[in-house]
N, CA, C and O atoms as CSV, one atom per row, in Angstrom:
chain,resi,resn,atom,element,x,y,z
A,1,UNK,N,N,0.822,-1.197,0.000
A,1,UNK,CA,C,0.000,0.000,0.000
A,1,UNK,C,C,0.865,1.258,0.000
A,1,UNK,O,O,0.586,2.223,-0.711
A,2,UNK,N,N,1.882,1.226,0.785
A,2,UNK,CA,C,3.175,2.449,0.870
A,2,UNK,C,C,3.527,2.891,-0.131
A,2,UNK,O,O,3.692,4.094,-0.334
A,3,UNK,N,N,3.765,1.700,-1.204
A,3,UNK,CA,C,4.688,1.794,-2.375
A,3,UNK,C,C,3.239,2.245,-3.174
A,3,UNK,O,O,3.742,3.263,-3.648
A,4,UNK,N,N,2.295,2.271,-3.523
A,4,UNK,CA,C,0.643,1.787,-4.088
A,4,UNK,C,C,0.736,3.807,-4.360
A,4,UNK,O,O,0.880,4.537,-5.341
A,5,UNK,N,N,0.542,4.030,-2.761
A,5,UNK,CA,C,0.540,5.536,-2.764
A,5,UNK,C,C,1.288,6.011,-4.099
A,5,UNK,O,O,0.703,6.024,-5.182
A,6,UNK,N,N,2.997,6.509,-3.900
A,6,UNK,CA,C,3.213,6.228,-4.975
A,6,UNK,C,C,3.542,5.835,-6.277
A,6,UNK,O,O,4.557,5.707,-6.962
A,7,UNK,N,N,2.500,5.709,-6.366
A,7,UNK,CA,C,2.078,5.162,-7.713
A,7,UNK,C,C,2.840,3.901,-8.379
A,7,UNK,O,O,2.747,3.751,-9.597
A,8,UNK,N,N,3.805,2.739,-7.382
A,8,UNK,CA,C,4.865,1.999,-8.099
A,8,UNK,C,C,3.765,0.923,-8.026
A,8,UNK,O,O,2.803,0.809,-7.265
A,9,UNK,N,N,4.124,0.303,-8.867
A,9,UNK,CA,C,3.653,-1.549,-9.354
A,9,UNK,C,C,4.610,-1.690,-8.516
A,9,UNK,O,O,5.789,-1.356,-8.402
A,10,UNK,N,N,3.422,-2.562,-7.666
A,10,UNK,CA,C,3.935,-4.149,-6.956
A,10,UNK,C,C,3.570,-5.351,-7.084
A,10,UNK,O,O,2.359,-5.531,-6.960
A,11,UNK,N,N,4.172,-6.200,-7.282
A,11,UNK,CA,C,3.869,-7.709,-7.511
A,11,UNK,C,C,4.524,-8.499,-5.306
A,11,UNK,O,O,5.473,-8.529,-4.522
A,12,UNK,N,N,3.619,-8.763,-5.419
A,12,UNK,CA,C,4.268,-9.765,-3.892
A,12,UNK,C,C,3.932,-11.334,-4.108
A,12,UNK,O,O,2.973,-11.934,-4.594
A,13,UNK,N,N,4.934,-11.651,-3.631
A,13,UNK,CA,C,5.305,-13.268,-3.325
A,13,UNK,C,C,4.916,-13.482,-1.904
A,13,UNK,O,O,5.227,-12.859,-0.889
A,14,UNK,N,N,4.029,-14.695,-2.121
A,14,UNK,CA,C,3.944,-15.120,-0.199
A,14,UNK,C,C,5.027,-15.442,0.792
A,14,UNK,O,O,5.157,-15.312,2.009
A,15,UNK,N,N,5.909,-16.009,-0.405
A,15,UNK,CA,C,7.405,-16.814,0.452
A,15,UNK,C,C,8.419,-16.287,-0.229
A,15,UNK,O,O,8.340,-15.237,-0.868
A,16,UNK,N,N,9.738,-17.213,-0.093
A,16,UNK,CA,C,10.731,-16.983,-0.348
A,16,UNK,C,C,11.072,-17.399,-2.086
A,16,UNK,O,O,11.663,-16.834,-3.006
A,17,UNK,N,N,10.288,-18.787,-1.905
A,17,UNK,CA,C,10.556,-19.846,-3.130
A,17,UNK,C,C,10.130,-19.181,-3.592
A,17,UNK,O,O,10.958,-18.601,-4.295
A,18,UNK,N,N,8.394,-18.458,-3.777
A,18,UNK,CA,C,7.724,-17.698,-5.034
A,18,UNK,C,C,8.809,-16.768,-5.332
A,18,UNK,O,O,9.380,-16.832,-6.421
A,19,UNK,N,N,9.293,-15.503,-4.031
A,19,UNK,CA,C,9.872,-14.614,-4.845
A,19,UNK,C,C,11.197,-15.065,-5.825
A,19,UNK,O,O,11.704,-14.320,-6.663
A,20,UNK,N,N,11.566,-16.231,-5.574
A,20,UNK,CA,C,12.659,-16.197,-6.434
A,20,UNK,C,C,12.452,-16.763,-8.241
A,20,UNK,O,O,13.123,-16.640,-9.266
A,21,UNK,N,N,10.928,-17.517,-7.814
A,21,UNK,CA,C,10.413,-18.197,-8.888
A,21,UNK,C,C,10.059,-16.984,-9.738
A,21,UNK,O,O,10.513,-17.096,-10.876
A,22,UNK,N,N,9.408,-15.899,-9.530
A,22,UNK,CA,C,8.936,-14.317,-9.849
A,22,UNK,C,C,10.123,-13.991,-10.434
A,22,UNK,O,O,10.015,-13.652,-11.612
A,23,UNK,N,N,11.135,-13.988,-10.012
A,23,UNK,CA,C,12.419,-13.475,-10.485
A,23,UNK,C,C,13.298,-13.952,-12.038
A,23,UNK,O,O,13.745,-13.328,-13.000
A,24,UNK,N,N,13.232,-15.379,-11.632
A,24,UNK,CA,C,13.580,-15.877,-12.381
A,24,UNK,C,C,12.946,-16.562,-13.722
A,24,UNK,O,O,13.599,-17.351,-14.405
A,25,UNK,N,N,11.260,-16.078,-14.105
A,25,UNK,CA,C,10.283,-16.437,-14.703
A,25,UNK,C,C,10.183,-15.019,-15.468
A,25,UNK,O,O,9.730,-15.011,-16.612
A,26,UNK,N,N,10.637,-13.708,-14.796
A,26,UNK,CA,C,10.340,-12.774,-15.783
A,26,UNK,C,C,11.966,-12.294,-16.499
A,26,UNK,O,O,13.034,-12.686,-16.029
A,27,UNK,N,N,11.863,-11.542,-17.491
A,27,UNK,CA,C,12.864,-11.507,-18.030
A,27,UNK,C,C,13.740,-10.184,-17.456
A,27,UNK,O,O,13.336,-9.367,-16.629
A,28,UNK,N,N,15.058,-10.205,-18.129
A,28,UNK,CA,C,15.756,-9.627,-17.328
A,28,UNK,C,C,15.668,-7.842,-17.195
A,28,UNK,O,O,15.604,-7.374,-18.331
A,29,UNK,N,N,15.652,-6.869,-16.234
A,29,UNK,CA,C,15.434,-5.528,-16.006
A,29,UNK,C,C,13.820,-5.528,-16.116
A,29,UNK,O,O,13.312,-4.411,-16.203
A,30,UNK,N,N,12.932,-6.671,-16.123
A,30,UNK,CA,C,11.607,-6.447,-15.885
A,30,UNK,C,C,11.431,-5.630,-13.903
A,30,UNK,O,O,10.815,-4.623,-13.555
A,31,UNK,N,N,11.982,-6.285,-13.338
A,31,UNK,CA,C,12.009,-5.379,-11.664
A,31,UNK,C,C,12.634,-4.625,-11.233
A,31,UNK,O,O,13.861,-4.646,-11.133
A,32,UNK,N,N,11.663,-3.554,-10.788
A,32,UNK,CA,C,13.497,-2.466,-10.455
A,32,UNK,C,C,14.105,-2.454,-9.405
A,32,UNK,O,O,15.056,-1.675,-9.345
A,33,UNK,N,N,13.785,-3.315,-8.185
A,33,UNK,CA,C,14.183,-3.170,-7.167
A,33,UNK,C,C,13.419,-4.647,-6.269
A,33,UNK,O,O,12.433,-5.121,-6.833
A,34,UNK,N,N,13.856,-5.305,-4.973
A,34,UNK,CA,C,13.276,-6.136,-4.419
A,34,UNK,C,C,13.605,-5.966,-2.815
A,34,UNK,O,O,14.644,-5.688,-2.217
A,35,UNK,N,N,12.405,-6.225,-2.428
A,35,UNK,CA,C,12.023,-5.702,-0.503
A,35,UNK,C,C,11.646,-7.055,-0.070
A,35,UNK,O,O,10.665,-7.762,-0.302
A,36,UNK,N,N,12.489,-7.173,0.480
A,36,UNK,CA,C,12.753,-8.626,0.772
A,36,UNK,C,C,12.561,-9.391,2.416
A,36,UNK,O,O,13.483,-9.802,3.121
A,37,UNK,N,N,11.218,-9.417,2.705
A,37,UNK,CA,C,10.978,-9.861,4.220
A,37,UNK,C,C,12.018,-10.848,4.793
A,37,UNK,O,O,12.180,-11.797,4.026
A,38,UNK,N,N,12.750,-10.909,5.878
A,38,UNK,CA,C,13.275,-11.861,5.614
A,38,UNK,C,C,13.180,-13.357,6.659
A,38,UNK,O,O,13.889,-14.361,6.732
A,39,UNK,N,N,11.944,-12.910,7.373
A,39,UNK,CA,C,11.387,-14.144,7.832
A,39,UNK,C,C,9.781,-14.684,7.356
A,39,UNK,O,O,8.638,-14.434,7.736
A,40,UNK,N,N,10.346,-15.483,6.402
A,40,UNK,CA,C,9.252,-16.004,4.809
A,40,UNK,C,C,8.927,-17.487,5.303
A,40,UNK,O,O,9.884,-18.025,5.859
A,41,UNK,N,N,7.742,-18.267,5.209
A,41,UNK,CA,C,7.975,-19.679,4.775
A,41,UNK,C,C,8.680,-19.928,3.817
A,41,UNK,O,O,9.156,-19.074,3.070
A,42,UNK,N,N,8.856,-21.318,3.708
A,42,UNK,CA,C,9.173,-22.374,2.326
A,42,UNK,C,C,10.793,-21.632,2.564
A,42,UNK,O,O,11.719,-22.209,3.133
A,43,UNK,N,N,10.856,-20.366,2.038
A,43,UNK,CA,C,12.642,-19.976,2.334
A,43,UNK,C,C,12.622,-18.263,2.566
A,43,UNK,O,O,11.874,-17.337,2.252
A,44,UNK,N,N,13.694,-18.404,3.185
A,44,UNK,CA,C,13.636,-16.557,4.217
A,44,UNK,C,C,14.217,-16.113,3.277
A,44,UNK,O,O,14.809,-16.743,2.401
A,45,UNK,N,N,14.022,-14.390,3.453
A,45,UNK,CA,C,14.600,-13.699,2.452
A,45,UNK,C,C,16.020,-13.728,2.079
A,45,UNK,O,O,16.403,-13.460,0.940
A,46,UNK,N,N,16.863,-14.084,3.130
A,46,UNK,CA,C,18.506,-14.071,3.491
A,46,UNK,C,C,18.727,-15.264,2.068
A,46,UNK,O,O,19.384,-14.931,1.081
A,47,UNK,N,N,18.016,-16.748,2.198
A,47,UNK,CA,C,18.452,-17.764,1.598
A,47,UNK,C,C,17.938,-16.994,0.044
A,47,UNK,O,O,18.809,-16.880,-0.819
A,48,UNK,N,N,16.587,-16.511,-0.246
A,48,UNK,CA,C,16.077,-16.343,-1.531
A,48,UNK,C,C,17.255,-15.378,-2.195
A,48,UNK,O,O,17.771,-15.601,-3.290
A,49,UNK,N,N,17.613,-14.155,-1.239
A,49,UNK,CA,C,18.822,-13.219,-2.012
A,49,UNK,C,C,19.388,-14.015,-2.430
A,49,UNK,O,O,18.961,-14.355,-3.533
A,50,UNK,N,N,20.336,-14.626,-2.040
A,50,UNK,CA,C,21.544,-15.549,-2.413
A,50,UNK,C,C,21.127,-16.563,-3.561
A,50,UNK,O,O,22.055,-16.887,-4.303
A,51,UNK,N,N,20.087,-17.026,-3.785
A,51,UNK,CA,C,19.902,-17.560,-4.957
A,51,UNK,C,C,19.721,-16.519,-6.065
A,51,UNK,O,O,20.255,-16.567,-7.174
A,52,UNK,N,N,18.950,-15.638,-5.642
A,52,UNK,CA,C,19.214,-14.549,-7.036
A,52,UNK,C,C,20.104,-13.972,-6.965
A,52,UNK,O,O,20.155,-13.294,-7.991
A,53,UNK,N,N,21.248,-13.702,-6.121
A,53,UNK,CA,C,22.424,-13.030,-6.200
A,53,UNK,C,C,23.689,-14.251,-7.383
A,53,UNK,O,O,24.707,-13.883,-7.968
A,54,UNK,N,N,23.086,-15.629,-7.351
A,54,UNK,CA,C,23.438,-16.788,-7.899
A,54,UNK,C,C,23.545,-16.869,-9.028
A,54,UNK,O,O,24.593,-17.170,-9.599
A,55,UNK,N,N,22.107,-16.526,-9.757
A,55,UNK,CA,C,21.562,-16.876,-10.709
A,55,UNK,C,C,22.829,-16.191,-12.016
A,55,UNK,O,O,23.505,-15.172,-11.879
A,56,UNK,N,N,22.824,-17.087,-13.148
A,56,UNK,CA,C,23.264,-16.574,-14.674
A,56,UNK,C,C,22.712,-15.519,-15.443
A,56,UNK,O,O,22.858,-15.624,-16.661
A,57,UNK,N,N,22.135,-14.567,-15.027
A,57,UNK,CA,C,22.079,-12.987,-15.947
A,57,UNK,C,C,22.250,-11.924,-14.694
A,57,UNK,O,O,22.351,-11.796,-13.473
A,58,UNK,N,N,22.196,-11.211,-16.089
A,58,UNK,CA,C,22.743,-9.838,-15.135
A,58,UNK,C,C,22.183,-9.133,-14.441
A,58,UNK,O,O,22.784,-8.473,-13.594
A,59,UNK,N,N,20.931,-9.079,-14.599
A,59,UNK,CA,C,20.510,-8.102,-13.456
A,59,UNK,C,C,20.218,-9.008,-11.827
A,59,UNK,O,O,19.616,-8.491,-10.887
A,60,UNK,N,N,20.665,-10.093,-11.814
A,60,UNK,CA,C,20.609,-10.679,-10.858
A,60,UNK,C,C,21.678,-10.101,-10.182
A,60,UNK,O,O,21.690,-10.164,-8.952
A,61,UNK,N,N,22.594,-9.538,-10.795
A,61,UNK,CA,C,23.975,-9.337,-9.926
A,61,UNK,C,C,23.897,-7.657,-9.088
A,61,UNK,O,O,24.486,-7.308,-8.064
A,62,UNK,N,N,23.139,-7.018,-9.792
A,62,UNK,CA,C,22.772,-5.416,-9.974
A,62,UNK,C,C,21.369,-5.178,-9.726
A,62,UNK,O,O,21.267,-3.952,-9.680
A,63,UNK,N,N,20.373,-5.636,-9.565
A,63,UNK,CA,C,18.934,-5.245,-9.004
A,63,UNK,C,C,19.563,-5.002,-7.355
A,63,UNK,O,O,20.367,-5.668,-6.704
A,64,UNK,N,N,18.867,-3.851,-7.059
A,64,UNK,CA,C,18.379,-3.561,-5.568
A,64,UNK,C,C,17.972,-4.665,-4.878
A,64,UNK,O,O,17.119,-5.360,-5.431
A,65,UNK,N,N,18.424,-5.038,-3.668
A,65,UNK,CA,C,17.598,-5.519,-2.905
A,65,UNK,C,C,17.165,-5.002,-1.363
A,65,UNK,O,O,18.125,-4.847,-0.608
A,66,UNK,N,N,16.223,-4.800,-0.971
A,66,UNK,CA,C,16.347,-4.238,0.396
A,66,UNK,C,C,15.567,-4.827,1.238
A,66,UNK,O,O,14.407,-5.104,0.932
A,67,UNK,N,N,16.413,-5.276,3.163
A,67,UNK,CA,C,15.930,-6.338,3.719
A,67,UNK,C,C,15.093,-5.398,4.605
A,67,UNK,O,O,15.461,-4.304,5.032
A,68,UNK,N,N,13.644,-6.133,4.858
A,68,UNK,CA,C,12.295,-5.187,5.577
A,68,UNK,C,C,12.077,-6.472,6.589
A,68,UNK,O,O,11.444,-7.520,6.458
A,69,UNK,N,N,13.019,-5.832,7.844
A,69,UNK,CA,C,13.124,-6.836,9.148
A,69,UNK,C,C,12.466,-6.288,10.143
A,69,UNK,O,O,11.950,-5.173,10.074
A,70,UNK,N,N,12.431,-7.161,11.314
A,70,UNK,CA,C,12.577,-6.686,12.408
A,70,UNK,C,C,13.509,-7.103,13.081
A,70,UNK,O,O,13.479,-6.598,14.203
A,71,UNK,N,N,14.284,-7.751,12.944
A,71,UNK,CA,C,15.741,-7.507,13.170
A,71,UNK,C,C,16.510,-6.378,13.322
A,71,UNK,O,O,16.848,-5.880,12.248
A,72,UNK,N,N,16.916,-5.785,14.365
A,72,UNK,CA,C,17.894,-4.883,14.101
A,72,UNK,C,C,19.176,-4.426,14.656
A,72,UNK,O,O,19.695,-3.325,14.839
A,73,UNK,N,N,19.599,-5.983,14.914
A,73,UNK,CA,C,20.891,-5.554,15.506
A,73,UNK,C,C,21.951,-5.394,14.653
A,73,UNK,O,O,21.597,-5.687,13.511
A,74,UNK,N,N,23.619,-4.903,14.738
A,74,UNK,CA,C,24.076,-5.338,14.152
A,74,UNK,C,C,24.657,-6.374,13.358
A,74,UNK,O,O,25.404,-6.243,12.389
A,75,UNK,N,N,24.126,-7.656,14.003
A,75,UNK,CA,C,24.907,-8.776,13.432
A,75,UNK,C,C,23.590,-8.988,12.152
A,75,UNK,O,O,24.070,-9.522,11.152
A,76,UNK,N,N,22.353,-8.733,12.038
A,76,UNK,CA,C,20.916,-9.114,11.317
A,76,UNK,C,C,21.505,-8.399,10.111
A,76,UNK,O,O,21.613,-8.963,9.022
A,77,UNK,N,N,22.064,-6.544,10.434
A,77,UNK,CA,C,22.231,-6.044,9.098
A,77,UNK,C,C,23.364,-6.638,8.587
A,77,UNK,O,O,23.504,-6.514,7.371
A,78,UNK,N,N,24.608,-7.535,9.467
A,78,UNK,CA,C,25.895,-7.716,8.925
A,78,UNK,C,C,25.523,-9.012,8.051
A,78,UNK,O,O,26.179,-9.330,7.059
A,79,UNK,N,N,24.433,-9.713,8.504
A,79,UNK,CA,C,23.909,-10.929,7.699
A,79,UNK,C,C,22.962,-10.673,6.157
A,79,UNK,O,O,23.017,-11.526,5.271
A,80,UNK,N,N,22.204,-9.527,6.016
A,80,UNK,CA,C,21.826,-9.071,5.136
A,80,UNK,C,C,22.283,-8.326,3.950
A,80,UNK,O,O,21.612,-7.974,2.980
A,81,UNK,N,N,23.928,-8.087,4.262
A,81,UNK,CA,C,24.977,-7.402,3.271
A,81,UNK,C,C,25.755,-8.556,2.996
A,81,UNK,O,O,26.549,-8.514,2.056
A,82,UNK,N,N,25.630,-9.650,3.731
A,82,UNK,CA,C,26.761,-11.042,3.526
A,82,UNK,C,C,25.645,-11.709,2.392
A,82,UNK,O,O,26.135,-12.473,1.560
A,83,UNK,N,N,24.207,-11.454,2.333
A,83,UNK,CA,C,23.373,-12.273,1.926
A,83,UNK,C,C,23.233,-11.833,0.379
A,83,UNK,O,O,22.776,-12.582,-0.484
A,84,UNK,N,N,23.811,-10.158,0.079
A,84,UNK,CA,C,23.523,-9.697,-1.159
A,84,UNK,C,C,22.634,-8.472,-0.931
A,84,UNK,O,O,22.376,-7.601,-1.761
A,85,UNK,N,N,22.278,-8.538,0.130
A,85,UNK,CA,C,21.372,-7.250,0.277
A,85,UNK,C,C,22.260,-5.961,0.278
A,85,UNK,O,O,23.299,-5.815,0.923
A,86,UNK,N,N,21.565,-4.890,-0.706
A,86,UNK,CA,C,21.877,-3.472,-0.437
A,86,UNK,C,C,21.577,-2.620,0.716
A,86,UNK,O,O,22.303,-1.696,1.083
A,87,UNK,N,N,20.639,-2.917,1.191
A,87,UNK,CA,C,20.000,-1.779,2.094
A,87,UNK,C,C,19.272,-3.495,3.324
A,87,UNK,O,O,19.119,-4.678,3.018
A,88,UNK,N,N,19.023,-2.716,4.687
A,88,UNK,CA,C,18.423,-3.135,5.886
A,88,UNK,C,C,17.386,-2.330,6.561
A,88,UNK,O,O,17.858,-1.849,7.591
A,89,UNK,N,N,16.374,-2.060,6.407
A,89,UNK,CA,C,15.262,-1.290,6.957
A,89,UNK,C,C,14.332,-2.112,7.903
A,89,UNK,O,O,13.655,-2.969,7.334
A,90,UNK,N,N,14.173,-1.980,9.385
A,90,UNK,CA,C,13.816,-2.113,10.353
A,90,UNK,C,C,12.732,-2.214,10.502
A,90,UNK,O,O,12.306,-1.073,10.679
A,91,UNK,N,N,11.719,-3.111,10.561
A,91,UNK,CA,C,9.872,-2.637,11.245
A,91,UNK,C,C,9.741,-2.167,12.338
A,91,UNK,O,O,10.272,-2.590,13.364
A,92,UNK,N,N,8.743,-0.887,12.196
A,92,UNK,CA,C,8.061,-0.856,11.142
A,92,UNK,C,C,9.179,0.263,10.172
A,92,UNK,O,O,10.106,1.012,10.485
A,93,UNK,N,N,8.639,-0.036,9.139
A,93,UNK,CA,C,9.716,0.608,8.109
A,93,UNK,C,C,8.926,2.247,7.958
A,93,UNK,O,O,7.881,2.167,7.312
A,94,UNK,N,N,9.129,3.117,8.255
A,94,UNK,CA,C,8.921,4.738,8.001
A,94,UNK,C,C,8.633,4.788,5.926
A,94,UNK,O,O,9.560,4.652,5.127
A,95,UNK,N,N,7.448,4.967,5.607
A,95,UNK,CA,C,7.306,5.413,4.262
A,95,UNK,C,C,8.437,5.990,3.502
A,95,UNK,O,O,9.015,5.387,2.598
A,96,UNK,N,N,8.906,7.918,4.152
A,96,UNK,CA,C,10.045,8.609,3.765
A,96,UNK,C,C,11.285,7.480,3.621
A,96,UNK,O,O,11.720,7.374,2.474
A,97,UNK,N,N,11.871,6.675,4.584
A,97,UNK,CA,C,13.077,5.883,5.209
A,97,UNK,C,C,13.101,5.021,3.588
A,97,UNK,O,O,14.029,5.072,2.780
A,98,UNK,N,N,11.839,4.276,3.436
A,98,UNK,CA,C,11.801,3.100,2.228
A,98,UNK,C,C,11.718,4.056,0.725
A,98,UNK,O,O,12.476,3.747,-0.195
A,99,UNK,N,N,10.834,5.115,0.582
A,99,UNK,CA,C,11.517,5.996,-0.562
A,99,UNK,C,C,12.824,6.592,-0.636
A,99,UNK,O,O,13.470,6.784,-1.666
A,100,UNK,N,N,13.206,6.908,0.713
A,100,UNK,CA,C,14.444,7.287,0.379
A,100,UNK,C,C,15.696,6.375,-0.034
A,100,UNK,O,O,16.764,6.715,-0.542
A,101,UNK,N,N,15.205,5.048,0.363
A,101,UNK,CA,C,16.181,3.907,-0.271
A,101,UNK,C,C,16.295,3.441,-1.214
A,101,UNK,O,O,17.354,3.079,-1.727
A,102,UNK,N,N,14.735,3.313,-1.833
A,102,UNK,CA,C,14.544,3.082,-3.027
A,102,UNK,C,C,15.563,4.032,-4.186
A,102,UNK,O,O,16.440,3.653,-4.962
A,103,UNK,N,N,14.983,5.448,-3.886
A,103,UNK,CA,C,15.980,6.454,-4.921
A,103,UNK,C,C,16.758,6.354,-5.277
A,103,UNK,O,O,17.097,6.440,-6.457
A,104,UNK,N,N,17.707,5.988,-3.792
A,104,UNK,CA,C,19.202,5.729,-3.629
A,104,UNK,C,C,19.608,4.593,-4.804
A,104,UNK,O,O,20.692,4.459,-5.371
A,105,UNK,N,N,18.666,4.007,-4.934
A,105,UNK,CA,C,19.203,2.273,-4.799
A,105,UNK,C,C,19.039,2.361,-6.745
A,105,UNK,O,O,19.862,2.139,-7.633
A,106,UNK,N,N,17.895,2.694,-6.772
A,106,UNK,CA,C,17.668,2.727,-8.102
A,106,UNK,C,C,18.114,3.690,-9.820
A,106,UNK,O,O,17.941,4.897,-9.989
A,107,UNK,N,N,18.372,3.251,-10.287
A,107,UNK,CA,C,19.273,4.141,-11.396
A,107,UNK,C,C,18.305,4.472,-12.938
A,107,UNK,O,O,17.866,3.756,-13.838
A,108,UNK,N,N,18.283,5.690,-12.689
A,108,UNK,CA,C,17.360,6.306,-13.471
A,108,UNK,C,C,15.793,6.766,-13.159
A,108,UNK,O,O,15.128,7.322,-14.034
């Protein structure tokens, strides 16, 4: 709904497996960015990064990813930059906090 305001397309995955299945089913620079819960069934966001940080094309290597925890110690964000993640944003996540990462994160 945050992102809805404005105005971005969102697609959400229930789990981990969908989001990576989402990922890897559309073609490449179709997503501009991924917010990545990272306590998911089937697989947490930490394991799903790392498979798309894995994967054989390129924007797997270069898409945004940003982890939307409640985790927030240091060792959660030191696990979320080991995992491929760009960014670590805390619940509840502040609207301004997640646009302002997005911007950052995204090119063009």
């Amino acid at each position: 709904m945050v992102l809805s305001m404005k105005e971005m397309d969102v697609e959400v995955a229930e789990n981990g497996q969908i989001a990576v299945e989402m990922f890897r089913t559309h073609g490449e620079g179709y997503y501009d960015a991924i917010l990545m819960d990272m306590r998911m069934p089937e697989m947490d966001g930490l394991e799903a990064a790392r498979v798309i940080r894995a994967m054989m094309r390129k924007d797997s290597k270069t898409i945004p990813m940003i982890a939307l925890t409640a985790n927030a110690f240091d060792e959660d964000v030191q696990r979320s930059m080991q995992a491929g993640l760009n960014a670590h944003l805390s619940k509840p996540v502040q609207p301004e906090a997640l646009y302002e990462t997005l911007e950052s994160l995204i090119e063009g």
